[in-house]
N, C-alpha and C positions, 0 to 999 in steps of 0.2 A: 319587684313585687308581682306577683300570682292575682290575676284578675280575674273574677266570677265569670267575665262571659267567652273565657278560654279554655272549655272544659277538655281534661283529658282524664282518658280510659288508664288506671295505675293501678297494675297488679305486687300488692303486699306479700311478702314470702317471707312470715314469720310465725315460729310457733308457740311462743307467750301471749299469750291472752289475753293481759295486761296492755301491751305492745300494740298490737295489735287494732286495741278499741281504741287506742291513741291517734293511731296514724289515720284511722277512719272518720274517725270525729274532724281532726284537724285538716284531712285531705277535702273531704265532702264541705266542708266549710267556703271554700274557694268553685265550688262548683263542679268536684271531679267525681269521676263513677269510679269505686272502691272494690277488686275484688283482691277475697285475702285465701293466702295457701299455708297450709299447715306444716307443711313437709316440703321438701325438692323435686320431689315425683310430682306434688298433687301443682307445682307451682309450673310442671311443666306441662301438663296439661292444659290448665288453664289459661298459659301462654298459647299455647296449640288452635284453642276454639275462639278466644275471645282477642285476640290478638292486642294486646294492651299498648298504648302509646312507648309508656317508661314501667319500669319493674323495679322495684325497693327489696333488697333480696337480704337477709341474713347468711351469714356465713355458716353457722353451726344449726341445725335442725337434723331433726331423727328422719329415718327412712332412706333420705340420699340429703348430703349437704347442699350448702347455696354454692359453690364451687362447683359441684359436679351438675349440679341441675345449670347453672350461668354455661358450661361448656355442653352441654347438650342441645340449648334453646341458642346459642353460636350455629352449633352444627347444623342446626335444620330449619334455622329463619330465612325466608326470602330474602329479596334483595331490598326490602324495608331494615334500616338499622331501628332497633329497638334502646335507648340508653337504659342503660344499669349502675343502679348505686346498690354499692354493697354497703350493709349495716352490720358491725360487730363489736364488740363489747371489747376485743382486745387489741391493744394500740400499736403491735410489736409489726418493725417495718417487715417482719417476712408474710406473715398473714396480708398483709395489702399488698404486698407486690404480688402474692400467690393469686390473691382477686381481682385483681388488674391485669394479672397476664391470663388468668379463666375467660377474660372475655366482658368483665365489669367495665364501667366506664370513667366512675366515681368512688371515693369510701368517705364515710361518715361515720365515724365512732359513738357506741354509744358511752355513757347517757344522749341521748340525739338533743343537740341544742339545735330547737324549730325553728328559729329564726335563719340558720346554717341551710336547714332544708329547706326553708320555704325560698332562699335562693339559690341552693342549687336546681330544684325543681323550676324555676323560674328560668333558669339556664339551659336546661334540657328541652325547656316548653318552647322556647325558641327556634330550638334545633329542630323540632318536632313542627312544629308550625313552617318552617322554613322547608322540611321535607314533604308535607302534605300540599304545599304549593307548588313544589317541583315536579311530583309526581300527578297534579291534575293540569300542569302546564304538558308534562309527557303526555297524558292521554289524549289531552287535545288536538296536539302536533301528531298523534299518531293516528287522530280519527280523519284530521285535515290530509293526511299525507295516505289511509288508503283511499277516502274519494278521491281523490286526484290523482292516485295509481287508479280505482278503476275510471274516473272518465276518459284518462291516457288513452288503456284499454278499448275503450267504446269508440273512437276516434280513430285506433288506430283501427279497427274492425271496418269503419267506414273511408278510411283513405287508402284500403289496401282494397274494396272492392270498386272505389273510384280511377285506384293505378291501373286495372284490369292487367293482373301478370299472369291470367288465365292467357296470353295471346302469344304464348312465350312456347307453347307446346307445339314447338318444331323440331323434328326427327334430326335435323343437322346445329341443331342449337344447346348447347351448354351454357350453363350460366350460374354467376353465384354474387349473392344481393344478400351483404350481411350489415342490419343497420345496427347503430352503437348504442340505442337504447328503441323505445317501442318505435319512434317513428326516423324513417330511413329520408336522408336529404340527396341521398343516390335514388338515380332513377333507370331501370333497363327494361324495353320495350319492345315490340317486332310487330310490322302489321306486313301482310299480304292482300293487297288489293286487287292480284289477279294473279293466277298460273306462272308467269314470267317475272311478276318486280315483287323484292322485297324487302324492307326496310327495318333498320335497326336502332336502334340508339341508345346510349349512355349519358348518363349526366348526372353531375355532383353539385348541389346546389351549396350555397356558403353557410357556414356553420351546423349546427344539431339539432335534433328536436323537432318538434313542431314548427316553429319560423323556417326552419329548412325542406320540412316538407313539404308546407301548402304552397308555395309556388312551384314547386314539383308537378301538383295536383293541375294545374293551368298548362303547364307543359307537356304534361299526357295528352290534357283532354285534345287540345289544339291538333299535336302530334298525329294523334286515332283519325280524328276528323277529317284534317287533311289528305293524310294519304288515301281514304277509303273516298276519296272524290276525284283521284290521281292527280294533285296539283303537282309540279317540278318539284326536285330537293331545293333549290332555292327559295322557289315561293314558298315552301313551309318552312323552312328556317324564317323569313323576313318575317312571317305571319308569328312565328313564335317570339320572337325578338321584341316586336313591338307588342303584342300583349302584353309580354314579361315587363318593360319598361313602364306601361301605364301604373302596374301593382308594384315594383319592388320601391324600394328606398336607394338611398345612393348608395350605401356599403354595402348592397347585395347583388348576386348575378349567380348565372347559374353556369360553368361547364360544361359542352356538351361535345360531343363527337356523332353525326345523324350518318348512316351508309343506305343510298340505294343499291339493290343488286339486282343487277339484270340479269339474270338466269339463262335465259335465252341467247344472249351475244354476250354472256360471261368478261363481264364490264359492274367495277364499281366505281358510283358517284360517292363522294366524301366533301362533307363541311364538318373541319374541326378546329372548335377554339378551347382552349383552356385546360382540354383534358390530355393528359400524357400520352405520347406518341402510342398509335395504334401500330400494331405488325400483322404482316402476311407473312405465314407458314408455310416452306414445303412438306410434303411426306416424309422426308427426311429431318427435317426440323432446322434447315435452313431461314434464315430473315429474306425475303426476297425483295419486300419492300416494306416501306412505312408510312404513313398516313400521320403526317409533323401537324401540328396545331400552329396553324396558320392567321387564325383571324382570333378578337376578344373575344371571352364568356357572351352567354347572352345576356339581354338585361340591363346594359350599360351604353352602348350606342343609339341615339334616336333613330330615327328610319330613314330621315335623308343623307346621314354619312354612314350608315351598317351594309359592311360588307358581305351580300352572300353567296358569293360564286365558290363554285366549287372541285374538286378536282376527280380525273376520272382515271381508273386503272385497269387493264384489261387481266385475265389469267388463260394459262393453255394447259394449264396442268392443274391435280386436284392441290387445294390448297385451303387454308384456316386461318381466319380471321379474328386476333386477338384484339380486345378492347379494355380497358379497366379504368379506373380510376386511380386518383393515389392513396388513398385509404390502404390497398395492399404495400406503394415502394416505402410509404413513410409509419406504416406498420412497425409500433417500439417493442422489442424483447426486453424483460425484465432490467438487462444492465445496461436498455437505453439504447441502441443500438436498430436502425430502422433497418426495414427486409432490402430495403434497397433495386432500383431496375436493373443491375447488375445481375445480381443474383433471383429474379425475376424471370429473365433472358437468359438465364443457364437452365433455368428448370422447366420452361416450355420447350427448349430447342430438345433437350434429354425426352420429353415425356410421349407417346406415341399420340399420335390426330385422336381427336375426339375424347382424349384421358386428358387431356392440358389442364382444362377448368380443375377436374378434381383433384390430379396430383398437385398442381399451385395450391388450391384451399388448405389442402394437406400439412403442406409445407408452410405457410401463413401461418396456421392457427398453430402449429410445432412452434415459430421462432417466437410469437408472441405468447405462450404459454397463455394462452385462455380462450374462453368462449367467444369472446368479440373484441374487436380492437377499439384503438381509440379514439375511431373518427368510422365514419358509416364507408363501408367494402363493396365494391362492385366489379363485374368479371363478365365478362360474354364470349363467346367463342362462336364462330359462323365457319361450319366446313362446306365449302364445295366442291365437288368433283365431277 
């Protein structure tokens, strides 16, 4: 049964007059708003401006039928279903199959027995009710989902002036920092705190998002500080270490690989846990050496058993220092298939000094066909000569 305080908007498309003042009396009865069309045109119209809940359509009317006018108000309705009952006076199955493949919902023969429509109308009001819940449940979810796209935004505006990758603008430095949505749980750094030493770093903090980047944020700042006071790479690893453990949880830690370079007696100091073996490059594109991840992530050992010593390597010739994360080797191509450090290691030894960063990125974003992968990217290059 059709209840007074479930009003719906039901456009009548009939041209008996008789008809007409029927269905209006009886409609309005129940509390609904009545408009009536005269023709197929004038019903499509009115479908047009007043957008009616259900439409009661006849089949035969002058000017355009309810068939041609049901297949037009198809053609050009939103993504709102509107239901249609078609009314016609003749009971022959080709006429209702004709109305029902137009695009009708319903057929009701006349003479119209009211009891027939006042439940099928009761049917459709359902459907109709059940759609305008849906569609202000969507609105909802979509006004919730852009503030929280822009606060992402605003957040992300402020942790990328807190990373300071303004410090990154060294003439022997390449690098590529691709996060997997607004905020990156990779992290790539460089301070020079005098003429001679200069320091680098990478790091991939566990999982995405935001949780992955605010102890990033701690990792920076620590990192900046330290060195522009010259503490040892030790002491700023130990100092990083224990910060990070005061904040993380137990199933977090962060990756990291830190290089002092001595520029002057062309000597690098290395502490590396967790992140994939770093390489040194000849001009030729030889491996000379590598820089194995020795000790845990940070973040997970306390202070009195965290090991931070670290290893030191000298160069006599110009050479390039590769670093990344695994973001690039576990990098999926469509049929699943990761880039792999194999093929990693073919394409920097091939790429000439100082083009490494970009022909890799190159090659990356080719195997995975897309703009970003599926885990946050990181990449540094350090040429000395």
């Amino acid at each position: 049964m059709m209840t007074p305080n479930s009003s719906l908007t039901i456009l009548v498309a009939e041209d008996i007059e008789a008809t007409q003042k029927l269905l209006r009396h009886f409609l309005t009865r129940f509390g609904h708003t009545v408009f009536i069309a005269g023709d197929g045109q004038q019903a499509i119209e009115i479908f047009q401006k007043q957008k009616p809940d259900i439409i009661l359509c006849d089949v035969n009317m002058p000017i355009m039928s309810g068939l041609e006018a049901i297949r037009v108000i198809r053609a050009t309705s939103d993504e709102i279903w509107t239901p249609i009952l078609i009314l016609s006076a003749s009971d022959q199955d080709k006429d209702i199959i004709e109305g029902l493949e137009a695009g009708a919902d319903d057929y009701l023969p006349k003479p119209m027995n009211l009891k027939v429509l006042e439940a099928k109308i009761g049917a459709m009001q359902r459907f109709v009710t059940l759609q305008r819940t849906n569609i202000e449940n969507k609105k909802t979810l979509q006004k919730l989902h852009d503030e929280f796209e822009h606060e992402q935004l605003l957040a992300k505006n402020i942790a990328d002036k807190m990373l300071a990758h303004g410090q990154l603008d060294y003439t022997n430095i390449q690098f590529w920092l691709q996060p997997n949505r607004y905020f990156s749980g990779d992290l790539i750094a460089a301070a020079q705190p005098n003429e001679n030493k200069l320091f680098i770093m990478i790091a991939d903090s566990t999982g995405h998002g935001l949780a992955a980047a605010l102890p990033v944020l701690t990792l920076s700042r620590t990192f900046h500080a330290m060195t522009q006071k010259h503490f040892t790479l030790p002491d700023i690893v130990a100092e990083i270490n224990t910060s990070l453990t005061i904040i993380l949880t137990a199933d977090r830690f962060i990756a990291c690989n830190i290089f002092e370079i001595d520029l002057k007696h062309k000597t690098i100091e290395a502490w590396c846990g967790g992140i994939p073996n770093s390489v040194i490059l000849d001009d030729a594109g030889d491996i000379i050496h590598q820089f194995k991840s020795k000790h845990l992530a940070l973040g997970i050992l306390p202070s009195s058993i965290f090991d931070s010593s670290t290893e030191t390597w000298s160069w006599k010739q110009p050479i390039e220092l590769i670093a990344f994360s695994d973001g690039i080797t576990e990098a999926i191509n469509p049929e699943g298939i990761p880039f792999g450090e194999q093929q990693l290691f073919g394409i920097i030894r091939q790429a000439p000094p100082k083009k490494r960063v970009e022909t890799l990125k190159k090659a990356t974003l080719s195997h995975i066909n897309a703009e970003q992968g599926q885990d946050d990217i990181s990449l540094i290059s350090l040429y000395c000569d």
